[in-house]
N, C-alpha and C positions, 0 to 999 in steps of 0.2 A: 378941947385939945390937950387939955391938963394930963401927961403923965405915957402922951404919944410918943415925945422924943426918949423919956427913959425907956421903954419899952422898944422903942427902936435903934437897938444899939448897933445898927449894922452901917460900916463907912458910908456917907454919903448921903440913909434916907433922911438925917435931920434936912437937910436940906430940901426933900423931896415933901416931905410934912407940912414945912414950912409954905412951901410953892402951893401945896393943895389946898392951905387955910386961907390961903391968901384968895381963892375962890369963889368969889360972892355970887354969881351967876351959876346957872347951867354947864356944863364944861361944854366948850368950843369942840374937842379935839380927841381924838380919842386916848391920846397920852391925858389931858388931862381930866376923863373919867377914871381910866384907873385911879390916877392920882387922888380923885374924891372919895373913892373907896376905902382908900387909908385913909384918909382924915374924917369921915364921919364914922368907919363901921370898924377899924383896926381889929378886923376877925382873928382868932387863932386856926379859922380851921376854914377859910377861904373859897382854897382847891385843895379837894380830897379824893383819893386815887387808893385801890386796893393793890396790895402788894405781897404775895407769900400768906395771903388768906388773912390779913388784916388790915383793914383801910388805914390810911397814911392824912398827912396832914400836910397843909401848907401857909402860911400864916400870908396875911394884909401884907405885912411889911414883908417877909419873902419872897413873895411875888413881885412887889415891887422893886426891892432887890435886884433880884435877877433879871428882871425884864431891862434893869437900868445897864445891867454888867451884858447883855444881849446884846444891846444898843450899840453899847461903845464896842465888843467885840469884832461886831456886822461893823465899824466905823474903821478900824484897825484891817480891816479885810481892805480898807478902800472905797467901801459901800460909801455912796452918797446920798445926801436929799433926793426924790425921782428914781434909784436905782430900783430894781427888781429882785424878790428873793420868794422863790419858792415854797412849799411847805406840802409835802406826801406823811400823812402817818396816820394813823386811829388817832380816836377823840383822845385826849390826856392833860395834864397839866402843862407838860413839852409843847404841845400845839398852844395852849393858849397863852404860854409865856413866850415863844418862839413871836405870835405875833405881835403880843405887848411890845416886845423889842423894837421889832420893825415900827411900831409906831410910834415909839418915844426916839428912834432916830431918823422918822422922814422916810422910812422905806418904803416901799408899795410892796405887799404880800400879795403873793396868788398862790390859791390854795388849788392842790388838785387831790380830785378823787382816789382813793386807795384803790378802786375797782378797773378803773381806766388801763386798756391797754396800753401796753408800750409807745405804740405808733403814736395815739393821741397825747401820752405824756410830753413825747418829744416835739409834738406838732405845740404843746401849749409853750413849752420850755423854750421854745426859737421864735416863736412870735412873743413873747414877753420880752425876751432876751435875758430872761431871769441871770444873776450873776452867782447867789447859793442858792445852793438848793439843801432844806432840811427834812430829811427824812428819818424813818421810824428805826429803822437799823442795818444792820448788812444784807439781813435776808431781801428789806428790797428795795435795795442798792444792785444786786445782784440781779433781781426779778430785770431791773429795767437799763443796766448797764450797758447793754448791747445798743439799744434804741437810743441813749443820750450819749453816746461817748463821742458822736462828733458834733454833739451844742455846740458850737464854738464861744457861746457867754457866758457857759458854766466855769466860776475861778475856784469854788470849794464846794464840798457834801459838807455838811453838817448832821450828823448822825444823834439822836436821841440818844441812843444806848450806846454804849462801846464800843470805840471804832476797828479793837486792836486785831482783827481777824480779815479785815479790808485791805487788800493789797492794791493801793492808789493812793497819794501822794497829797491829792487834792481831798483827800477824807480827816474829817475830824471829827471829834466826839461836841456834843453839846459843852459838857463839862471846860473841854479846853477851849471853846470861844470864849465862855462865861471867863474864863480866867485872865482868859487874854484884855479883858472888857474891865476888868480887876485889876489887873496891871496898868492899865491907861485910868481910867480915875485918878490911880493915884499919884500916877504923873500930869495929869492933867487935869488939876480941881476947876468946874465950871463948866467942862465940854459938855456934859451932859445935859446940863438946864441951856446950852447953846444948840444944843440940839432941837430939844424941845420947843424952845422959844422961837425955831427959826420956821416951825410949823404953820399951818392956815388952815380954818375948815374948810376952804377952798382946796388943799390940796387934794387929790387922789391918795386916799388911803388904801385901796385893793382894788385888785383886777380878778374878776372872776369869771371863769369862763363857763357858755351854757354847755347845756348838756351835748349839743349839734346832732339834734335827732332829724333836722330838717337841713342840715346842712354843716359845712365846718365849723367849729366852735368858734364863738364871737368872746372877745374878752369885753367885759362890762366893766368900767372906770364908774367904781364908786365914793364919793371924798369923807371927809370926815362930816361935811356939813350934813350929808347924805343920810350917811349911818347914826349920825348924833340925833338930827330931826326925828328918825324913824325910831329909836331907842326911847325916844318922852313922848310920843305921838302914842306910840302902840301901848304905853304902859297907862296914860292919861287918867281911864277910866278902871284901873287897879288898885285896891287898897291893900297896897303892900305893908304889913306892919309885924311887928315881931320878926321873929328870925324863920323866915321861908326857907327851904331847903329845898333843892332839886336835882335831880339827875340828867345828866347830859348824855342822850342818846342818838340824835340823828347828826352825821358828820358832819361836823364845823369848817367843812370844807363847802357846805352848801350859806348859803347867806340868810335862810329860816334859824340855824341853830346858831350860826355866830350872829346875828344881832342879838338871839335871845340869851346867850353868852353874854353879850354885854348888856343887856336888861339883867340878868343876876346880879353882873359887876357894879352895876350903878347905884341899886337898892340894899345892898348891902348880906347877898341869899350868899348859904354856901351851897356850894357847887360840888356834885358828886361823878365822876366819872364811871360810865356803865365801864364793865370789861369788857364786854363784846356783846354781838347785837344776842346770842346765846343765853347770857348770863343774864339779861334785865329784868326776869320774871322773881329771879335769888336777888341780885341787886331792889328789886324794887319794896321787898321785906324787910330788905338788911338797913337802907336809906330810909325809909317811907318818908316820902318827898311831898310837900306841901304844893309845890305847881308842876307841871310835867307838860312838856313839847313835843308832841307827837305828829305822825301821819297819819291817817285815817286809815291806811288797812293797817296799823297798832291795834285799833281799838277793835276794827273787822276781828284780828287774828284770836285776840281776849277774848272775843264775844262766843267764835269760835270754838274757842277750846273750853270753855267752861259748858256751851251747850252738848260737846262730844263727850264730856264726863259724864254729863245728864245723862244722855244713852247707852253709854258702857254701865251707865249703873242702873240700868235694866228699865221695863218699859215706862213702871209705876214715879218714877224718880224722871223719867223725861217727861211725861205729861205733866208732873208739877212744874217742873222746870217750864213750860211752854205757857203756863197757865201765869205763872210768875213773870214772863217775858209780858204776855199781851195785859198784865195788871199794869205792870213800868210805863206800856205805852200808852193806855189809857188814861194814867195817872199824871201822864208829862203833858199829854193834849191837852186838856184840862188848864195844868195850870196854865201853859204856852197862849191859853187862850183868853188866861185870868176869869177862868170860869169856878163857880165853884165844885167843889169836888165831893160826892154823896157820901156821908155816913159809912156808905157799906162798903165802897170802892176803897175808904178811908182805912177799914178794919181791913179789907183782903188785902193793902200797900203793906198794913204793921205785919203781917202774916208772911207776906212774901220778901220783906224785908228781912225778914229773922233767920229765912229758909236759904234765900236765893241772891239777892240785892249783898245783904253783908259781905258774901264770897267774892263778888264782886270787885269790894270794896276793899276788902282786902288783899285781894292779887296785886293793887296799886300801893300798899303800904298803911290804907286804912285813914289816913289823913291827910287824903287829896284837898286843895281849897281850888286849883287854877289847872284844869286844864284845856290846853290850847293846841290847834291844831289847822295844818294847810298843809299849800302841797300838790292839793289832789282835795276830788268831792268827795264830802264825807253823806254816806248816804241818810236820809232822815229818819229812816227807821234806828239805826244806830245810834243817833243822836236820840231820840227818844226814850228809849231803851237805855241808855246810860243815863243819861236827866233822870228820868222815873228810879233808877236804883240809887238815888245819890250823888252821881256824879257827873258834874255839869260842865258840858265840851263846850268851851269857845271857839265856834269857827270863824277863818280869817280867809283872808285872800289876798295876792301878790306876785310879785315876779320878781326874779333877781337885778331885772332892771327898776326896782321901785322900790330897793332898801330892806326888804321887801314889802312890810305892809300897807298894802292900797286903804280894806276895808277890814275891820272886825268885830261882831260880836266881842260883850264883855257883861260883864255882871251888873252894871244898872240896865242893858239893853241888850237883848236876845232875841232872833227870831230863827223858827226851826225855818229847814231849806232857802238859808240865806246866808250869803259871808258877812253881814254886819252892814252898819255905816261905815262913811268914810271916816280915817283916823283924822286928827286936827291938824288942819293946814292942808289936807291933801284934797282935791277937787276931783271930780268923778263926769262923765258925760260917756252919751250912748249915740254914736256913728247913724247916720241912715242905714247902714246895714247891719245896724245892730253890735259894732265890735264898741268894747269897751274903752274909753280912753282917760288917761288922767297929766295931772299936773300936780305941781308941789315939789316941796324941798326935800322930798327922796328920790326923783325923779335923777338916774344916770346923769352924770356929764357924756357918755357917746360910748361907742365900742372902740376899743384899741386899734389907731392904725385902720379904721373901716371907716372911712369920711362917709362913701356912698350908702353902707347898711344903715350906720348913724340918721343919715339925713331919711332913709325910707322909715323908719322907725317911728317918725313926730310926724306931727298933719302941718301944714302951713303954716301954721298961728304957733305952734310948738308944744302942742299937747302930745304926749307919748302913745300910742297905738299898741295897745298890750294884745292882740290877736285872736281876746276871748269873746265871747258871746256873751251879752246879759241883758239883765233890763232894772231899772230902779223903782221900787215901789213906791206907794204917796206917803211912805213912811221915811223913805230916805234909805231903805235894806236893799243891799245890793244882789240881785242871783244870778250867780253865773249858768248860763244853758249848757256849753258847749265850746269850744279849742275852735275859730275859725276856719284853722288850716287842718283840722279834722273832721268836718263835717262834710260828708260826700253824696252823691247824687246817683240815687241808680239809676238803670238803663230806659228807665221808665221815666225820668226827668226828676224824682222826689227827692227834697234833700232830709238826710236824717242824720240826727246825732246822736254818736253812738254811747257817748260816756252816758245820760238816762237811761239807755236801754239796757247795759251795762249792771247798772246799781241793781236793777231788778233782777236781773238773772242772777248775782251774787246775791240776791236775796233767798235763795235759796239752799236751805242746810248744805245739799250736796255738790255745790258750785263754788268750787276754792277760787277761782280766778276765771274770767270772759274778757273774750275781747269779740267785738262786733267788727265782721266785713263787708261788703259787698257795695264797694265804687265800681260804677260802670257794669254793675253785675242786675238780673232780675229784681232782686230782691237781698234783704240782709240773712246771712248768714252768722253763726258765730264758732271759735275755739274758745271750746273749756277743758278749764282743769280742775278734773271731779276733787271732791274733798273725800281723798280714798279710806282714810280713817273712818269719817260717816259712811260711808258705803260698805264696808267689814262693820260694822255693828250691824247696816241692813239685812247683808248678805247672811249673817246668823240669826237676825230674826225671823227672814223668810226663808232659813235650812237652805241657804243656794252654796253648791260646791264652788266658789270664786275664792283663789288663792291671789294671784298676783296682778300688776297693774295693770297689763296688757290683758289679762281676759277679763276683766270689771270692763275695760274700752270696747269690748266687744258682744260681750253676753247680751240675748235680746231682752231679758229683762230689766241689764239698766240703761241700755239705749231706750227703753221703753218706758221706764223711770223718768230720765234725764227730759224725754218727748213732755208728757204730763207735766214736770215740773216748769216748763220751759210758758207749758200756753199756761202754767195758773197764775205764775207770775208776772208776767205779760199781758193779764184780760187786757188792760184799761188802753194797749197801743191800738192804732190806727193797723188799717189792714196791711199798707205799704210799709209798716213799719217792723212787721211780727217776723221773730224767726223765722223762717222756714225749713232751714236746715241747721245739725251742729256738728262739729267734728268734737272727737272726745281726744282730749293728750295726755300721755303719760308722764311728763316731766312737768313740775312747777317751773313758771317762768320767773328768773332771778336776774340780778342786778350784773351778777356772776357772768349770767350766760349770752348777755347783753339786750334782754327784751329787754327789760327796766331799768327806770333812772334809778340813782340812788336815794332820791325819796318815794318810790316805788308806782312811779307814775310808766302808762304802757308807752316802749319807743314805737311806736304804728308803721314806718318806715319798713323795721327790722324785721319784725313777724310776720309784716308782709312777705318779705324777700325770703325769711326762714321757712315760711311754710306755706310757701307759693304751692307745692304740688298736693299740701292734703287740702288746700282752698279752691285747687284747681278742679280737686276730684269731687270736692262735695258741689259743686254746679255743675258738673257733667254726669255724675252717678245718680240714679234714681236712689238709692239707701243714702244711710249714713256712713259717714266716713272717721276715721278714727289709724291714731296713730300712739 
């Protein structure tokens, strides 16, 4: 502690220093992890955020600073213990001080999607009853003005950037809460460690609401005990040591990125804000991040575009590339299986490392030690394929209602096509029907206001019903098969799950994105969305005149293509299981355009309903169908 308080000369954190040394245990609460963060790691460069083309800084005691002048501000609004407060904006340092706030005064944050229409903003903001709401700046404020102006529990905006362009009364800048929160400190020494102290891990620390691809969104009451358990649970078998550094890229509005937000804040990482989802391939050069939290089509998309380099750089440059792909996954089996690995296999890794794997390794900054990923299945060829080049993907698995980490892979224990073991404390069981169930102290206290969904949600005894399909091996490795509530039954009685059949068709160079249908239909069919960049390499290899994205959907050569590619990746399915027909689409399905969640998982619902008529014509057309 020697040399904390000089260094922290800002009103009030002597106090706050003092409060964190005083911490002999684990921190209870989420106020008093931050708080640990200043008294073990008193970083200068904490949260760092680019700004006018040069990364910015935020120091330990800054942040705690502010988060403490946040507190009292949101207290000076009226906010109480249990109140509700909002939060819409991109990743930044604002969001993660915005919720510090809220924590160190007892609020309950609910975070919502930047992506979320209007309707559903409003639909989250009147069932919370949210009382501010802090957003990213005018433009959207404006975006969603129309749909929130009669919240009737909205008292203020709080605005990230400057408010001064916002004609509305109830609008304020970040700056003038903080101030306002500055002003009462100093009139009233102690409110704030009264704040603090008047906390419980029992309490509800956030409400966060699902995605409602099966129905309205449910708000998930997560407490601090929740979030805290799940924060030492998932890190357990982590040797964090030195100064980690990472980048924050998937929106801390989902419960994957803000726990792992607060796994940075505990261990003492500085934290790097992406700019935008655009910018993280520059970002990821400029940071080079020692652990990284990803979705699996991240590493899909990497893998992607380094193989479509390979082909733009002509035939001889792809077949090494391809040759250097099957060395990686040879080389990862092997060890996966702690087999030894032959002399020669050993010489073509140094080879293909030098050529293929480095570039790789370098797209990520070059000095990956930790990366970790959920979400969505991450396919095992991919995982191979990164393992074999150097970099070693932790897969995990969970749900927003479970903190989120159920199970994880980690670096004394891996197994490929598996989420891991359970983390410590958290218990795992498999339903007679196979759905997966747990228990433990990440486990929700209930949804918001939904006695009856709450209650359908646990089994009798009170273990949580997570909706997925798996099975547990005599190792303890969890696999997930398959989303219960998406596995459908053709007209022939079969049930099939489509996210397997899925992975394999995206195994395929020229297959950007699949989605499998056919409930209630003969047989399964699928929408893809060709990877048009690899197809314009094709189409100049093989001289075919194919200019734009509608005649590649339709040309018989690569419906005739996509045909081949479809049964080689496929051999190993069951007959009832095989494509039989595909429609080809021209638009990437986005987050934007509401197929997908914001961790880029398919809405099934939506695409249903979107593109009921080209699913309708590929079962009644003898051809293929394509849009």
């Amino acid at each position: 502690m020697t040399g904390l308080v000089e260094k922290s000369a800002v009103p009030g954190t002597k106090v706050l220093v003092d409060a964190a040394a005083g911490l002999t245990d684990e921190p209870q609460t989420l106020s008093e992890l931050f708080l640990r963060s200043l008294s073990e790691f008193d970083l200068q460069d904490a949260l760092n955020y680019k700004k006018n083309g040069e990364w910015k800084m935020i120091s330990s005691v800054e942040m705690i600073d502010r988060a403490e002048k946040i507190a009292l501000g949101l207290y000076s609004l009226e906010l109480r213990k249990g109140d509700r407060a909002a939060i819409l904006a991109a990743n930044s340092p604002e969001w993660t001080l915005a919720d510090a706030g809220c924590q160190f005064a007892g609020i309950i944050d609910v975070p919502v999607y930047t992506t979320l229409a209007g309707d559903s903003v409003k639909y989250i903001i009147d069932d919370s009853q949210s009382r501010v709401f802090f957003l990213q700046d005018g433009k959207t404020y404006e975006r969603i003005r129309a749909f929130i102006r009669d919240c009737a529990s909205l008292d203020k905006f709080v605005l990230f950037d400057a408010a001064d362009d916002v004609d509305d009364e109830r609008v304020i800048s970040l700056a003038e809460l903080e101030a306002a929160g500055a002003k009462l400190r100093d009139e009233r020494d102690g409110l704030a460690a009264e704040l603090r102290n008047a906390i419980t891990s029992s309490d509800v620390a956030t409400l966060i609401y699902t995605s409602g691809t099966t129905g309205e969104p449910k708000g998930v009451m997560l407490t601090h005990s929740n979030l805290i358990s799940n924060v030492l649970a998932a890190s357990e078998k982590y040797l964090f040591t030195g100064r980690e550094i990472s980048l924050s890229v998937l929106p801390l509005s989902h419960v994957f990125e803000r726990t792992g937000m607060y796994v940075y804040i505990r261990y003492g990482m500085c934290v790097h804000f992406a700019e935008s989802i655009d910018k993280v391939p520059e970002n990821l050069k400029e940071v080079r991040p020692t652990i990284f939290i990803g979705v699996p089509r991240i590493f899909e998309k990497v893998f992607e575009r380094a193989r479509l380099k390979a082909a733009q750089a002509g035939r001889v440059n792809e077949m090494i590339f391809d040759w250097a792909i099957e060395v990686a996954k040879e080389y990862a089996a092997l060890n996966e299986k702690k087999k030894p690995v032959p002399i020669a296999l050993t010489a073509k890794h140094g080879i293909a490392d030098a050529i293929v794997f480095s570039k790789l390794r370098d797209f990520f900054g070059g000095r990956l030690k930790y990366c970790i990923t959920g979400g969505a299945a991450l396919p095992d060829e991919i995982y191979l394929i990164f393992t074999g080049a150097g970099i070693s993907i932790m897969q995990g698995y969970g749900l927003t209602e479970t903190s989120p980490v159920v199970s994880s892979n980690n670096p004394s224990n891996v197994r490929a096509g598996t989420v891991g073991r359970p983390v410590k404390d958290v218990k795992l069981r498999i339903a007679d029907d196979g759905e997966i169930e747990v228990a433990g102290p990440n486990v929700m206290l209930g949804y918001y206001n939904k006695p009856e969904a709450t209650k359908e949600a646990f089994t009798a005894d009170g273990w949580f019903k997570t909706g997925d399909i798996g099975k547990i091996d005599a190792d303890g490795f969890l696999k997930i098969t398959d989303r219960k509530k998406e596995l459908f039954k053709t007209s022939g009685g079969k049930y099939i799950a489509p996210s397997p059949i899925e992975q394999m068709l995206r195994a395929s160079r020229f297959v950007n994105q699949a989605v499998l249908v056919g409930n209630e239909r003969k047989f399964p069919a699928a929408l893809i969305v060709p990877n048009f960049e690899m197809l314009e390499s094709y189409a100049r290899l093989k001289d075919l005149d194919i200019k734009t994205a509608s005649e590649f959907c339709i040309h018989p050569r690569i419906l005739d293509l996509f045909m081949r590619q479809i049964e080689t990746v496929t051999q190993g399915l069951s007959n009832y299981e095989k494509v039989k027909k595909f429609a080809l689409l021209r638009h990437e399905m986005t987050v934007e355009t509401g197929e997908l969640t914001p961790t880029l998982k398919v809405k099934r619902r939506i695409v249903d309903e979107k593109y009921r008529d080209v699913i309708d014509k590929m079962y009644r057309d003898a051809g293929i169908a394509s849009v």
